[in-house]
C-alpha positions as CSV (number, residue, x, y, z in Angstrom):
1,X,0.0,0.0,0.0
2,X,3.3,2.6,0.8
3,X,4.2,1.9,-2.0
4,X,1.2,2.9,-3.4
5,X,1.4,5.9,-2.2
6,X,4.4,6.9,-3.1
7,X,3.7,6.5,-6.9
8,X,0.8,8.7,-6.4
9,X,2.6,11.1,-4.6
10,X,5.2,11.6,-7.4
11,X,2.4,11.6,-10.1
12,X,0.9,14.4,-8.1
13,X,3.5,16.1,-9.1
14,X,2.6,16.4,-11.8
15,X,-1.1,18.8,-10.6
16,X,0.3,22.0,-10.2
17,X,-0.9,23.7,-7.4
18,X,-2.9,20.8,-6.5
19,X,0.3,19.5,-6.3
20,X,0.9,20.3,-2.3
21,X,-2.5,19.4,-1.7
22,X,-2.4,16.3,-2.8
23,X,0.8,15.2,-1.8
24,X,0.3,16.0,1.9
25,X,-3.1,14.6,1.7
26,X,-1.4,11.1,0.8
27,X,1.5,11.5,3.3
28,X,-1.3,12.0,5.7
29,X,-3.4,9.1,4.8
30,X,0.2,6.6,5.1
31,X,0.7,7.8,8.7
32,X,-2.4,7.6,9.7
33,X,-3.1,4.3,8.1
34,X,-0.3,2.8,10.1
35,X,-1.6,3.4,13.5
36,X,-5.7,3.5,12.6
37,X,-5.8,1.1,9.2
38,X,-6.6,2.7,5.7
39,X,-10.5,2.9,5.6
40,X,-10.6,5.3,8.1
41,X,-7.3,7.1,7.2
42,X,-8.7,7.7,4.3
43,X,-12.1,9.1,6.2
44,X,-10.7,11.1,8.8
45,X,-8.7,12.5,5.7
46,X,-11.8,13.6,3.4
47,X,-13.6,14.7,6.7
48,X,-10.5,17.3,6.8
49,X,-10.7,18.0,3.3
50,X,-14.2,19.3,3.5
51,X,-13.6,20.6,6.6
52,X,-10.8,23.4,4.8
53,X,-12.9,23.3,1.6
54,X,-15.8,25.3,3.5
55,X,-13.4,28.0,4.7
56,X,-11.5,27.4,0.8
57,X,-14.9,28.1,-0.9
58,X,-15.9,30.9,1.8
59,X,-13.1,32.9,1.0
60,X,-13.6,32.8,-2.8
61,X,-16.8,33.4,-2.8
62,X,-16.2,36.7,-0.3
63,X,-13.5,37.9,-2.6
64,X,-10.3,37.3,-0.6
65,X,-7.1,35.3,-2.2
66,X,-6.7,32.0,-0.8
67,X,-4.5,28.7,-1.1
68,X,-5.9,24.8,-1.1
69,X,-5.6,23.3,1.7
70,X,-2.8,21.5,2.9
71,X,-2.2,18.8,5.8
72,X,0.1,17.8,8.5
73,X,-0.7,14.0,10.2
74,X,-1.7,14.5,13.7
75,X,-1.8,18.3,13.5
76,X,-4.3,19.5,11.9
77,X,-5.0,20.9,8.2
78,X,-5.4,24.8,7.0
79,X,-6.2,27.0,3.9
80,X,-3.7,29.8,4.0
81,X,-5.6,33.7,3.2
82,X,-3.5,35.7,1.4
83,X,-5.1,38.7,2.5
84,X,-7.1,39.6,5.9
85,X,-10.9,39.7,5.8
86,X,-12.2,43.5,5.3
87,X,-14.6,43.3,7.9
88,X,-15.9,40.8,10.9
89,X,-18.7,39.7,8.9
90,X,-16.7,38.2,6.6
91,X,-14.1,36.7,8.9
92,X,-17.3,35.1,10.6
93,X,-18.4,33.6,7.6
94,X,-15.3,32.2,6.3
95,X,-14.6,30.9,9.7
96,X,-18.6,29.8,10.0
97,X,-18.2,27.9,6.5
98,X,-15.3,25.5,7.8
99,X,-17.2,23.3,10.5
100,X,-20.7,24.0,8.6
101,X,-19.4,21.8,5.9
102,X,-17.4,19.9,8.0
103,X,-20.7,19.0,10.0
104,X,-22.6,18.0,6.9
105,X,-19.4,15.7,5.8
106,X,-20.0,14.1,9.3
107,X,-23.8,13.5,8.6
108,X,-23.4,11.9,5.8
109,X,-20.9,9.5,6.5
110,X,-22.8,8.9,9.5
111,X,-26.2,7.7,7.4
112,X,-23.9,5.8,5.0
113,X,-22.4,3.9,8.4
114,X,-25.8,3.2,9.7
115,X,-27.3,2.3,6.4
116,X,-24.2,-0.3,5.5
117,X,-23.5,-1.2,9.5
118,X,-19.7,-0.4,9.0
119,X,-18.2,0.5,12.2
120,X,-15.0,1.9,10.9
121,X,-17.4,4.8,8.8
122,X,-19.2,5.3,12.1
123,X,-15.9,6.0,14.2
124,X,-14.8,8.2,11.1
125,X,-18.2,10.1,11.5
126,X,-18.0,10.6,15.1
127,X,-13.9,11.8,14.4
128,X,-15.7,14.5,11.7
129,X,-18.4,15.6,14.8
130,X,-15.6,15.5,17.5
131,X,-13.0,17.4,15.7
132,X,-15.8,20.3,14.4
133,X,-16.8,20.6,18.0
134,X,-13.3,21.4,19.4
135,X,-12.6,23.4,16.7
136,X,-15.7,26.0,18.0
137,X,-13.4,26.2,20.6
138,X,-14.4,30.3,20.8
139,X,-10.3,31.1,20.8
140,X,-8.0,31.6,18.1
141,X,-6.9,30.4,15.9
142,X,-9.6,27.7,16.1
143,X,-12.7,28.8,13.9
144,X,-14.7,29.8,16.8
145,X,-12.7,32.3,17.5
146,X,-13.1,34.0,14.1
147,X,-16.5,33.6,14.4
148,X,-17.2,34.6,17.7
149,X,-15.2,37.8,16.6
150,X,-18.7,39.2,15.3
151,X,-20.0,39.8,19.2
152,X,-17.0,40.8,20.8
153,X,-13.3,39.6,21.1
154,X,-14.0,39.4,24.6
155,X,-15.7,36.2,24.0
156,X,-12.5,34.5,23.5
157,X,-11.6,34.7,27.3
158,X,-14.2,32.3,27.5
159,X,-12.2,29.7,25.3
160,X,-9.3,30.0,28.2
161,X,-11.3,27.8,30.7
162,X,-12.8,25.6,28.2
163,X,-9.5,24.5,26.6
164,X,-7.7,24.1,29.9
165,X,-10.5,21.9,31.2
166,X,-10.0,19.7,27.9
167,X,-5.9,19.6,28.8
168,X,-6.8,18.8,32.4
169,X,-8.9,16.1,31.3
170,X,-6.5,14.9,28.1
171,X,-3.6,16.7,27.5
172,X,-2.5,17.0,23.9
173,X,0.2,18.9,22.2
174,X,-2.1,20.3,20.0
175,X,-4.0,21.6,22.3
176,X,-1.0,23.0,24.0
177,X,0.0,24.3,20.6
178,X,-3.3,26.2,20.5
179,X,-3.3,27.8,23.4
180,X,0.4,29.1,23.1
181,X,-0.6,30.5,19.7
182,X,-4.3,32.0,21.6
183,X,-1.6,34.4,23.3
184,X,-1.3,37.3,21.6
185,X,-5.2,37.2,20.6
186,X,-5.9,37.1,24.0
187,X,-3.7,40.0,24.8
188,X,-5.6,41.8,22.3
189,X,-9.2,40.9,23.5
190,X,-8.2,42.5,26.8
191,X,-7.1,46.0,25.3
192,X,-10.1,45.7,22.8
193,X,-11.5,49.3,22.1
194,X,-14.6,49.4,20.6
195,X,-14.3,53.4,20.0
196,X,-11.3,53.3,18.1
197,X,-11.5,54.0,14.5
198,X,-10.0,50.9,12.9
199,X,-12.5,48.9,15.0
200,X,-15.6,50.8,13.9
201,X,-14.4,50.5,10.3
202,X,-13.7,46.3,10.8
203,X,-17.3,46.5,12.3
204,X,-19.0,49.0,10.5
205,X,-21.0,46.4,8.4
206,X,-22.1,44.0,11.5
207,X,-25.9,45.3,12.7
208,X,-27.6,43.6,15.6
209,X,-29.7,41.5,13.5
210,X,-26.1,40.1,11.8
211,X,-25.0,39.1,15.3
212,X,-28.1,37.5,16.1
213,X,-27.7,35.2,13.2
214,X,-24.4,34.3,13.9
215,X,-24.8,34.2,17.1
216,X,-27.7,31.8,16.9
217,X,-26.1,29.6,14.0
218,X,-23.1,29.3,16.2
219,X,-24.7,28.2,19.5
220,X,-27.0,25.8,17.2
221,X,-24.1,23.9,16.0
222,X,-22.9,23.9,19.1
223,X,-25.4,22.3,20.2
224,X,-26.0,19.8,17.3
225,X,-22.4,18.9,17.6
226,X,-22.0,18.0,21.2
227,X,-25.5,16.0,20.5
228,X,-24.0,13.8,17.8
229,X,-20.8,13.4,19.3
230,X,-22.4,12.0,22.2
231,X,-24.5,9.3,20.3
232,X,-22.2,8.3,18.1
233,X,-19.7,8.0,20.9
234,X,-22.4,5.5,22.8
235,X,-23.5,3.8,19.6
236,X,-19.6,2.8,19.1
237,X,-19.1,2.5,22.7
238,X,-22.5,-0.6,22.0
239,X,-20.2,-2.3,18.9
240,X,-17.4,-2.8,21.0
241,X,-18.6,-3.9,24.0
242,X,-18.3,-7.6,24.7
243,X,-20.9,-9.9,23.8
244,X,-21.3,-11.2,27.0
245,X,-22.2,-7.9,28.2
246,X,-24.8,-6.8,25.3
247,X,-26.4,-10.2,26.0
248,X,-29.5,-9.7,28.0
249,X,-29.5,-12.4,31.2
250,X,-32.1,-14.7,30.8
251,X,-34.5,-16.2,34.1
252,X,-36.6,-18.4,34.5
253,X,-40.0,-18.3,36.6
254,X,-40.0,-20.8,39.4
């Protein structure tokens, strides 16, 4: 199969700009097929893809210059802006668009798992939930962050105890990663201004009714998320657990 792989990544070559895309698409689907098995490398991979292709297509369609995305295994996956949003609308949208079609990825390859009864698309389905929940995280750089940006970038002080109570619980790199990079942002939310110029011009376009449907859109998937991740979570949890134990006990009447 590395092999595989390897012949595809030098054909891909062969794409251009797709080129990058491609190549660390493939590297990621080797590494993680080594540790998780290639069906659901390739899943968790195409869950990222559309993931970054919301925020890819987001940005076209808003105007702003923007590469494909591109992947590191165990990291995480991006689409590089070549230019900053004009306004927080924008940057709310593009950041919105990510997890939106990241969630719908999710959906559909949880139908297909139930529908076929393959437990490796249902873990896949409940990685695509999982990974667009954290990712709502409302800190920077994560998506919620840029989205939360609409209402206030005060918000994000509320990611601070929320992603320290995930490290507490299970510590990760990448979440230390995150939060190291959350810094300056932070930094910023606390000397936010609303009365300076340059912030009424970024928020000159953003009316109340704007951050009500953000606002509601992004509590609402939320919400959906944290749903789906939990029942998917106890449906896989019901696969694996021993037949002995999924076995109802049987008595009989004396």
């Amino acid at each position: 199969m590395f092999a595989r792989l390897l012949l595809l990544a030098v054909a891909a070559l062969k794409f251009g700009k797709l080129s990058g895309t491609l190549i660390t698409m493939l590297i990621s689907i080797g590494v993680y097929a080594m540790v998780f098995g290639w069906r659901y490398a390739v899943g968790i991979v195409a869950m990222l893809f559309l993931h970054e292709m919301g925020h890819y297509i987001a940005a076209v369609q808003r105007g702003i210059k923007v590469r494909l995305p591109m992947f590191i295994p165990f990291a995480f996956a991006w689409v590089r802006l070549e230019e900053s949003p004009h306004d927080a609308e924008t940057e709310a949208y593009i950041g919105l668009a990510g997890p939106m079609l990241g969630t719908v990825a999710a959906i559909g390859a949880y139908f297909l798992a139930r529908n076929a009864d393959l437990a490796w698309l249902l873990a896949v389905s409940y990685t695509g939930f999982f990974l667009n929940l954290v990712n709502l995280i409302p800190l920077p750089p994560l998506d919620g962050g840029r989205v939360t940006n609409i209402l206030s970038p005060r918000i994000w002080l509320l990611g601070v105890p929320i992603i320290g109570l995930l490290m507490w619980f299970h510590f990760s790199v990448i979440l230390l990663v995150i939060a190291i990079m959350a810094g300056p942002h932070l930094l910023a939310a606390l000397r936010f201004n609303p009365d300076d110029p340059d912030v009424k011009r970024y928020y000159e376009a953003v009316t109340p009714r704007v951050r009500w449907e953000y606002g509601l859109l992004y509590v609402g998937l939320i919400a959906f998320l944290g749903y789906m991740t939990n029942e998917v979570d106890a449906q896989l949890q019901g696969i694996h657990r021993p037949r002995t134990e999924q076995a109802q006990p049987q008595t009989d009447n004396v």
